[in-house]
C-alpha positions as CSV (number, residue, x, y, z in Angstrom):
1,X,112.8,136.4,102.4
2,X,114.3,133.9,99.3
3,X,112.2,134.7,96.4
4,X,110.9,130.9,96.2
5,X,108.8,131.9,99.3
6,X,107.3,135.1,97.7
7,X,103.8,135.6,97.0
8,X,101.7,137.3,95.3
9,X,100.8,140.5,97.4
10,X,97.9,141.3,95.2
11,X,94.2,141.4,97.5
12,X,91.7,138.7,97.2
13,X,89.0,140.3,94.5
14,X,86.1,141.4,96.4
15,X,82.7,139.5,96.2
16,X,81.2,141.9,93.5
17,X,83.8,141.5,91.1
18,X,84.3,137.8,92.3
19,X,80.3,137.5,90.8
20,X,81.1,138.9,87.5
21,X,83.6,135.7,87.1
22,X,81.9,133.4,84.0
23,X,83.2,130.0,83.5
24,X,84.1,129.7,80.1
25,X,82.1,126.7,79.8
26,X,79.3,128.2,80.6
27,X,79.7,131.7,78.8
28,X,79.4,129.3,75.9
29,X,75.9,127.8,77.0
30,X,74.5,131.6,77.7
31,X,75.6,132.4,74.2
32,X,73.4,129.9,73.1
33,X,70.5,130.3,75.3
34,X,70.8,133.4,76.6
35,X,67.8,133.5,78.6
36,X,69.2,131.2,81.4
37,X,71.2,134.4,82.3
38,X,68.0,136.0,83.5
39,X,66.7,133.0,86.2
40,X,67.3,134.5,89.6
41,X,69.7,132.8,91.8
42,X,70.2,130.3,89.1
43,X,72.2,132.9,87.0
44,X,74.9,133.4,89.1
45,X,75.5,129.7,90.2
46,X,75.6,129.4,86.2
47,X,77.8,131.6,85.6
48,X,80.6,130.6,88.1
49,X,80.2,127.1,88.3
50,X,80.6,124.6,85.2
51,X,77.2,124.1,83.7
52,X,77.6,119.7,84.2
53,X,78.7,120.6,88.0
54,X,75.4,122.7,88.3
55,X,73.2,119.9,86.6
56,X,74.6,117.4,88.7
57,X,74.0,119.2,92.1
58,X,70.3,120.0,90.9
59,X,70.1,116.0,89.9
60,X,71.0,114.7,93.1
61,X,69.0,117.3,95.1
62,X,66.0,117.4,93.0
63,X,65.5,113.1,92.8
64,X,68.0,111.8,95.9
65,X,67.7,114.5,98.4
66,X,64.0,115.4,97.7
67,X,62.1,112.6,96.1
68,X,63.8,109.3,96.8
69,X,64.1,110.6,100.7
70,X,60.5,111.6,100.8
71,X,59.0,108.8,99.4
72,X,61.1,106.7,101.7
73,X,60.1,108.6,104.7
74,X,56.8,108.4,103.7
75,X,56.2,104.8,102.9
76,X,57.4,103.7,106.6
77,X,54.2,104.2,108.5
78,X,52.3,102.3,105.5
79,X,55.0,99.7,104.8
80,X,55.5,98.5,108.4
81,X,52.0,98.6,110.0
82,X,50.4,97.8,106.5
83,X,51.8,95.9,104.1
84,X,54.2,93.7,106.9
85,X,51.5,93.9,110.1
86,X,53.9,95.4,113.1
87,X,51.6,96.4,115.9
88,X,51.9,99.9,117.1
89,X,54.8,99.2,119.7
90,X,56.5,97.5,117.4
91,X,56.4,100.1,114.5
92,X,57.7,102.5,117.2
93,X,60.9,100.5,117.6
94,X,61.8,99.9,114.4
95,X,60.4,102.7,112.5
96,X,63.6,104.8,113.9
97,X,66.0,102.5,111.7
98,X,65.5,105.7,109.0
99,X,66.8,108.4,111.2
100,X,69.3,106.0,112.7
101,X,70.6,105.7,109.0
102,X,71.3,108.7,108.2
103,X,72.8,109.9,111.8
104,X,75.5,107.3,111.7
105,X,77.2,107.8,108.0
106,X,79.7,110.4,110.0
107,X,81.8,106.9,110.3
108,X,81.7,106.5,106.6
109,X,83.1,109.4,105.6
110,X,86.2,109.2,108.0
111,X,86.9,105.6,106.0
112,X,86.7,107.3,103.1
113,X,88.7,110.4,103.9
114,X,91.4,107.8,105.1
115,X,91.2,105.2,102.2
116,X,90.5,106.5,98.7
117,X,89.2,104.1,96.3
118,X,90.6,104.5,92.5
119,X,92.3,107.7,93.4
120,X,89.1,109.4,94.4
121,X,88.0,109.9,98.3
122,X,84.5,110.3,97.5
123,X,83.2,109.4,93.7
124,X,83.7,105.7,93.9
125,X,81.9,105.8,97.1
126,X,79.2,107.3,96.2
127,X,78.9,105.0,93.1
128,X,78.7,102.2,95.2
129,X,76.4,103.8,97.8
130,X,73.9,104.2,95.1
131,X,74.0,100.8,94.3
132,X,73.9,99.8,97.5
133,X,70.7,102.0,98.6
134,X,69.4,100.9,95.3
135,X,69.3,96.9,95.8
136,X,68.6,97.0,99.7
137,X,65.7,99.6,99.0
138,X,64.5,97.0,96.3
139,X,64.3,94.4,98.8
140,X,62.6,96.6,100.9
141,X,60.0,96.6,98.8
142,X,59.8,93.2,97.2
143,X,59.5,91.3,100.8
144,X,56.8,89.0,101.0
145,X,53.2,90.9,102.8
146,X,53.5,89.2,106.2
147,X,54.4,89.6,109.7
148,X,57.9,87.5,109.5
149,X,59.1,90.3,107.0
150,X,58.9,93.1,109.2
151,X,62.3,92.8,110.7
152,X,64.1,92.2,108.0
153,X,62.5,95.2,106.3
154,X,63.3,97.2,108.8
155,X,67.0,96.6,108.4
156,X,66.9,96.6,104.6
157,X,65.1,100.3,105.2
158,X,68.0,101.0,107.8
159,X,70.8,100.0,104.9
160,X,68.8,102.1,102.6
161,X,69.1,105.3,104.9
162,X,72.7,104.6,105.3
163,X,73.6,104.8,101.9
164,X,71.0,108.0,100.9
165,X,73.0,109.8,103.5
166,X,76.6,108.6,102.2
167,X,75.6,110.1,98.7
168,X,73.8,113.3,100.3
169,X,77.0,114.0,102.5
170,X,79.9,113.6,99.9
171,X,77.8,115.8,97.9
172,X,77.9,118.3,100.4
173,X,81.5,117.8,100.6
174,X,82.0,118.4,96.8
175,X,79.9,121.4,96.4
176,X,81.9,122.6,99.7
177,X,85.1,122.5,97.8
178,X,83.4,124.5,94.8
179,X,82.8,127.1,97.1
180,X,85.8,127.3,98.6
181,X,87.4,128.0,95.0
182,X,84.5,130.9,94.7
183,X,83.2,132.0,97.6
184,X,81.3,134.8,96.6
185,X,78.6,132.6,94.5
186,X,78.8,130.1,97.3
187,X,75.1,131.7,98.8
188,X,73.5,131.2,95.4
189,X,74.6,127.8,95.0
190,X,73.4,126.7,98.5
191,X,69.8,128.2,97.9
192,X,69.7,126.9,94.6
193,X,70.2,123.6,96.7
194,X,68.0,123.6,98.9
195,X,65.1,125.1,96.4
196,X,65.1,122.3,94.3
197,X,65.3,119.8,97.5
198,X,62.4,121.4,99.0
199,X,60.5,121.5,96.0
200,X,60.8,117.6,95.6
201,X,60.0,116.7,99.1
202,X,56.6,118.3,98.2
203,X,55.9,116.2,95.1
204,X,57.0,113.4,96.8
205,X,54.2,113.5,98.9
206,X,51.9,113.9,96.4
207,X,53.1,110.9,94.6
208,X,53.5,108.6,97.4
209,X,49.4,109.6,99.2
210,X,47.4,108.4,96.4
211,X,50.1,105.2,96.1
212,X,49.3,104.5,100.3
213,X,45.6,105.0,99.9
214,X,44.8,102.5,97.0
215,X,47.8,99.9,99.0
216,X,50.6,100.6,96.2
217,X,52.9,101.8,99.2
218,X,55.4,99.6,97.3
219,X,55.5,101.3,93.8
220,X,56.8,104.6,96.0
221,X,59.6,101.9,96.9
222,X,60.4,100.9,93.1
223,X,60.8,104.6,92.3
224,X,63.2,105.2,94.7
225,X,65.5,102.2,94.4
226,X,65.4,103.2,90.4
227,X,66.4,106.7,91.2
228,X,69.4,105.5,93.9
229,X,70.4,103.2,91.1
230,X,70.3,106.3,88.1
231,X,72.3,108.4,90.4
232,X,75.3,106.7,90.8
233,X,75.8,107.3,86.9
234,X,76.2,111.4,88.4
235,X,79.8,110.0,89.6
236,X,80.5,107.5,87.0
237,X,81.3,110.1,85.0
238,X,82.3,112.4,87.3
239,X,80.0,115.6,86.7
240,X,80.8,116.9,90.7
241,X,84.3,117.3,89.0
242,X,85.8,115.9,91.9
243,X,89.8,115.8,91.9
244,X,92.1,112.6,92.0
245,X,93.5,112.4,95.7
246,X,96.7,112.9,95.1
247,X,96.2,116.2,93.1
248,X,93.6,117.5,96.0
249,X,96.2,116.5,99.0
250,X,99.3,118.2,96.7
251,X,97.3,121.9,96.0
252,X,96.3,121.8,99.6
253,X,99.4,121.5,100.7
254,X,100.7,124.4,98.4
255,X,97.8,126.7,99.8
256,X,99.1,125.9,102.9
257,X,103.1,126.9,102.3
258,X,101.9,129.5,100.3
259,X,99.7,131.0,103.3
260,X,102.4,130.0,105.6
261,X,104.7,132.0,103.8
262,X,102.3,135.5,103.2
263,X,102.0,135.2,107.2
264,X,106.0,135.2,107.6
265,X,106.2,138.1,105.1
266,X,103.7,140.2,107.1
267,X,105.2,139.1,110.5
268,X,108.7,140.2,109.1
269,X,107.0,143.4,107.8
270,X,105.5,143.9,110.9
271,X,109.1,144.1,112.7
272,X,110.9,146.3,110.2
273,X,108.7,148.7,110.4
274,X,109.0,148.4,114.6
275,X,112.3,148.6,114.3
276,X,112.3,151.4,112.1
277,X,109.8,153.2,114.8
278,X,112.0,152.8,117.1
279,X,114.9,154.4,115.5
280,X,113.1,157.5,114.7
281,X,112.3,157.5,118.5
282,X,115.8,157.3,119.2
């Protein structure tokens, strides 16, 4: 085998030592408060991942994932039948805009995937999928309180599920490629997730009942256009650390020849040492 092809022969590290990994960056912000060190699941997702890469996910799930999406959710039934007077058949119909929104953003991500914008498959995207969500959930909200609003704020509540999603799943996507580089803290950071989501959803419904009861529905509205809007500064400046295109496609691609050329080794490993069987047989 030509020595171009060779790789390293040396095992992955198992998860236990894999854990014990400390990003430099953030060996530096334990020195300085050390206590962070001690947070359960929180520790370990510190410690492996760059401390602006693990702000950034709790951002976008704390606010985006778990309170802009609750009060959203929340505001429909009040929004519709209250503030814009659909009649219960009616508010049926359209009320599934939401869900639709966020089931159909699978066709986004294949645009992106195929076009990058500025080098970047997702970050640019996702900038302008905050803006988006932010303006069309304004409008949402700022429609005049009558009947002839209702379909249009159905479709500007539509655009503004289409574009939560498109941020929520190239954040997925970002976090995914973290934890392919480190597997082993790859559980921590998913629950870490998910916690703060969850915890959000629940204060969002205690922000967005007293709003409905006293008919201020609407403010729920404000807060979450203002949050879609703050959110696209989390890939303005890039703290998901995502990669240019080019440089993602180009290590790819020398994971692959590299794996394509461990697998040749061990096949060609495989059939000395059948060969060699065989001649002691013989």
């Amino acid at each position: 085998m030509s020595g171009r092809c060779r790789v390293s022969s040396t095992p992955a590290s198992p998860p236990d030592e894999a854990v014990k990994y400390i990003h430099p960056a953030s060996a530096r912000l334990l020195r300085a408060a050390p206590l962070l060190g001690f947070i359960p699941v929180f520790s370990v997702t510190m410690k492996t991942f760059h401390p602006k890469f693990v702000l950034a996910i709790c951002l976008q799930c704390l606010f985006e994932k778990g309170l802009a999406n609750g009060l959203m959710r929340l505001s429909i039934q009040p929004m519709l039948t209250g503030r814009y007077g659909l009649t219960s058949a009616m508010y049926q119909r359209l009320s599934t805009l939401y869900t639709l929104g966020w089931a159909i953003n699978a066709f986004i991500t294949v645009l992106a995937d195929t076009f990058a914008l500025f080098g970047y498959t997702k970050r640019w995207y996702c900038v302008l999928s905050a803006v988006g969500g932010g303006v069309f959930a304004l409008l949402y909200g700022l429609l005049p309180a009558n009947e002839s609003s209702a379909k249009p704020a159905a479709a500007f509540m539509f655009l503004t599920a289409l574009f939560m999603s498109n941020i929520d799943v190239f954040a997925v996507a970002l976090y995914s490629e973290q934890i392919c580089r480190r597997p082993a803290a790859g559980t921590a950071l998913v629950s870490w997730m998910w916690g703060t989501a969850l915890v959000d959803i629940m204060i969002s419904s205690v922000i967005q009942s007293p709003l409905s009861e006293n008919q201020l529905t609407h403010v729920g509205v404000y807060i979450t256009a203002a949050i879609l809007l703050l959110s696209g500064l989390l890939f303005v400046f890039n703290l998901f650390e995502e990669r240019r295109n080019r440089t993602a496609r180009l290590e790819d691609a020398k994971a692959e020849f590299f794996a394509e050329c461990e697998e040749h080794e061990r096949r060609q490993h495989g059939s000395l040492a059948a060969e060699a069987g065989c001649t002691d047989m013989d």
